[in-house]
N, C-alpha and C positions, 0 to 999 in steps of 0.2 A: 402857439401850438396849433398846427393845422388840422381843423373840422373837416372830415373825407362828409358829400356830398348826403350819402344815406345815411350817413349819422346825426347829420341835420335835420333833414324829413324827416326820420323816425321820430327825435325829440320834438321837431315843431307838431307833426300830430299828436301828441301826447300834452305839448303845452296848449293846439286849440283845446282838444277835449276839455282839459281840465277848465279853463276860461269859460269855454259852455254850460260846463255842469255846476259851475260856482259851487263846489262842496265850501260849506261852513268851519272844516280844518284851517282851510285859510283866509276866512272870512272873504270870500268869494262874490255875493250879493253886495256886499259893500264895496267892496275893489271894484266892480264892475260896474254899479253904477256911478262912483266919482269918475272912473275912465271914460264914461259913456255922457258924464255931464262936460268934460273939457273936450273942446273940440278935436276930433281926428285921434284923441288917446288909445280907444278900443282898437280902433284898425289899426294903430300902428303896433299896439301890443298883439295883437294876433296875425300880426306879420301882414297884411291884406291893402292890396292886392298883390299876389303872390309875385316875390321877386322883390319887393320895395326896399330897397336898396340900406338906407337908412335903416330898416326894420331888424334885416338879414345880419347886418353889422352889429346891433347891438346883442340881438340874440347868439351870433356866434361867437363876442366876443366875453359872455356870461358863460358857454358852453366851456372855453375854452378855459376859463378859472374853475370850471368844476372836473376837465379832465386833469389839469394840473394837481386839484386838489386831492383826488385817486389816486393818480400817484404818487407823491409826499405820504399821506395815509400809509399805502402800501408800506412803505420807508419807516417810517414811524411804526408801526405794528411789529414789522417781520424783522427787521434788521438791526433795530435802537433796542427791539425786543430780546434779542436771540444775545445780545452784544450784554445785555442789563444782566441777564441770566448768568451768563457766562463769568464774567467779573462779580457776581455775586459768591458765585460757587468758591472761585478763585479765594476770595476776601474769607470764608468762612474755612477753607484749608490752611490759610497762613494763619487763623487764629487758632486754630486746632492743633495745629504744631507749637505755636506759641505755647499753646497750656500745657504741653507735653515738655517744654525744654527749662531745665533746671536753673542753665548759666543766666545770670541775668543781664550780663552786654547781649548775649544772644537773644534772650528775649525780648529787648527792647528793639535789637535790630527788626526784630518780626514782627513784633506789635506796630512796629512806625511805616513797614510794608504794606501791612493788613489797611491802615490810616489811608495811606495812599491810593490803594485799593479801591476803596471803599470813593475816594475823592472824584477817581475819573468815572466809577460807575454812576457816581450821582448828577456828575459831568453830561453822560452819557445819555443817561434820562434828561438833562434838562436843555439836549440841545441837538439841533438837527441839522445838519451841512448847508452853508448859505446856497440860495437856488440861484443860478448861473443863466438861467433860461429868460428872464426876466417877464417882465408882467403880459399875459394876454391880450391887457386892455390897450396896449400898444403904448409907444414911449410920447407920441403925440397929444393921446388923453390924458394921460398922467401929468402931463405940466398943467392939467387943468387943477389935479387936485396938489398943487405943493405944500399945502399942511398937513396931509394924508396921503403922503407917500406908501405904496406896497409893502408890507411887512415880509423883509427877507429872509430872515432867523427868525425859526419858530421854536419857541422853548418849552410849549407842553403840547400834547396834541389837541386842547380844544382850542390853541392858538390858531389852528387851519381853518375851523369852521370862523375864529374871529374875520380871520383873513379871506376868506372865501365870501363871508356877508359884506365886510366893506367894500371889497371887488365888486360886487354886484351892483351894490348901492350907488357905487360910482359910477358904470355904467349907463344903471335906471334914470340917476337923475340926472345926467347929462342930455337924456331924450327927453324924457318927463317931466320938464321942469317946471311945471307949479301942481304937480299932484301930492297931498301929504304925506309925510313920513311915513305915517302910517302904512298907506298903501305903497311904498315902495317896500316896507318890511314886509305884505301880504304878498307882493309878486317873490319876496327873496325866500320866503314858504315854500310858495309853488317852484319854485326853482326846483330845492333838495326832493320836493315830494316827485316830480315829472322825471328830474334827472334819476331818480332810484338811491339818493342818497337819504332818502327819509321812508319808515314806511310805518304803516297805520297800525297801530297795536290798544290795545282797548279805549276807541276811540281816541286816539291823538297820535300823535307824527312823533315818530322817534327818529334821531340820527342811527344810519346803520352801525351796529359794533360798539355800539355806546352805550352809554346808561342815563343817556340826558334826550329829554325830548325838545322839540322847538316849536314853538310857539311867538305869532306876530307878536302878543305881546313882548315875551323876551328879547326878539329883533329889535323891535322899537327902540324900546329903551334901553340896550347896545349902541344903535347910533345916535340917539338924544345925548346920553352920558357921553362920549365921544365928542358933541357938536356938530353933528351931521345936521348942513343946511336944511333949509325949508322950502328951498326954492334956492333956484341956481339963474344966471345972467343968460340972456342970450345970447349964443354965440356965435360971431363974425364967419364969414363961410370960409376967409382965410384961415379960420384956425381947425376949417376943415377938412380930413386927410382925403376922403374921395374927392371932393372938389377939389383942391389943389390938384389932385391926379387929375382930372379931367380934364382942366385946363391947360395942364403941360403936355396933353394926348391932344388938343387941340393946336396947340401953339405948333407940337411939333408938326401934325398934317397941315395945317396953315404952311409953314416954314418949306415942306416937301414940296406943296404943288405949285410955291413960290420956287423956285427952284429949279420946277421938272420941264 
């Protein structure tokens, strides 16, 4: 999903601030100072200096699992919604005629309608259109995680927010690879709080449209139960998608002025 230019500024100003102000919502003082004890973690978490390539990448490719997840949401609320309703209505007229009709072939015929009914509404609720778009984090990062592959079928809606913290998580700790769990759960906080998918309701972070609040703690141990690493390998610059680009942007101007 392509991030247009000021929708990036906008969110990075809102992720410095929040880094600056280390609110205690998402354990803030802490996260900032393990980032600020590993070397070079702060600045590359606050994107600095402005442009760092590396930086730019991870954080767009976070943004773009949270526009994703907007939409799906959207989907899930209005449409799985309006559809649930519908087939509910349905389901409760073929029982009402059922108790109306005397014949009893016929009423079995309509009671086994109403059944049915009743089967794809629950269908309906329990299941959302595979997404065709596939993962933001790009198909190159994703071979990094093969025993945690993207979850394409979502079956309830608080499946997207599952889905939307391991996206993250993956991300984070591909850059951050020796910061704790922990604090990759306190940045995927700050994510829903900055992105406006969380907002502050008597002292704590609610998910918008929900009735569940989020909390590092709860994150954490999502990806603990799960077996989310502690620490991730270093990784070879070949299995790095800008570098590869760069060098086949060199090879080819090498190649040109061999050439020209």
């Amino acid at each position: 999903m392509r991030i247009e230019p000021a929708e990036f500024k906008a969110f990075l100003t809102k992720w410095r601030s929040a880094i600056t102000y280390q609110s205690d919502l998402w354990e803030g003082p802490r996260a900032v100072r393990e980032l600020r004890h590993k070397a070079g973690y702060l600045d590359f978490v606050l994107c600095k200096p402005d442009g760092r390539r590396p930086s730019v990448w991870m954080l767009q490719s976070i943004l773009g699992e949270v526009e994703d997840y907007r939409t799906q949401k959207q989907a899930w609320q209005k449409e799985f919604s309006d559809a649930e309703i519908f087939l509910a209505k349905v389901e409760r007229e073929v029982e009402l005629q059922t108790k109306k009709t005397a014949t009893v072939p016929l009423k079995d015929i309509l009671h086994r309608a109403a059944l049915g009914i009743e089967e794809q509404r629950i269908a309906v609720r329990s299941y959302l259109e595979r997404n065709q778009k596939g993962s933001p984090l790009g198909a190159a990062w994703e071979k990094l995680w093969p025993g945690r592959a993207r979850i394409e079928i979502i079956n309830r809606g608080i499946s997207l927010d599952t889905r939307l913290q391991f996206q993250c998580a993956k991300v984070l700790r591909i850059f951050l690879r020796a910061v704790s769990v922990r604090t990759i759960a306190r940045l995927i906080v700050l994510v829903y709080w900055t992105t406006g998918l969380a907002i502050v309701k008597n002292d704590a972070l609610w998910i918008v449209n929900e009735r569940r609040h989020i909390t590092v703690r709860s994150v954490e141990e999502k990806l603990v139960r799960n077996g989310f690493p502690g620490e991730t390998r270093e990784i070879p610059l070949d299995e790095i998608p800008w570098v590869r680009e760069a060098r086949r942007f060199m090879a080819n101007r090498k190649s040109s002025s061999a050439s020209a």
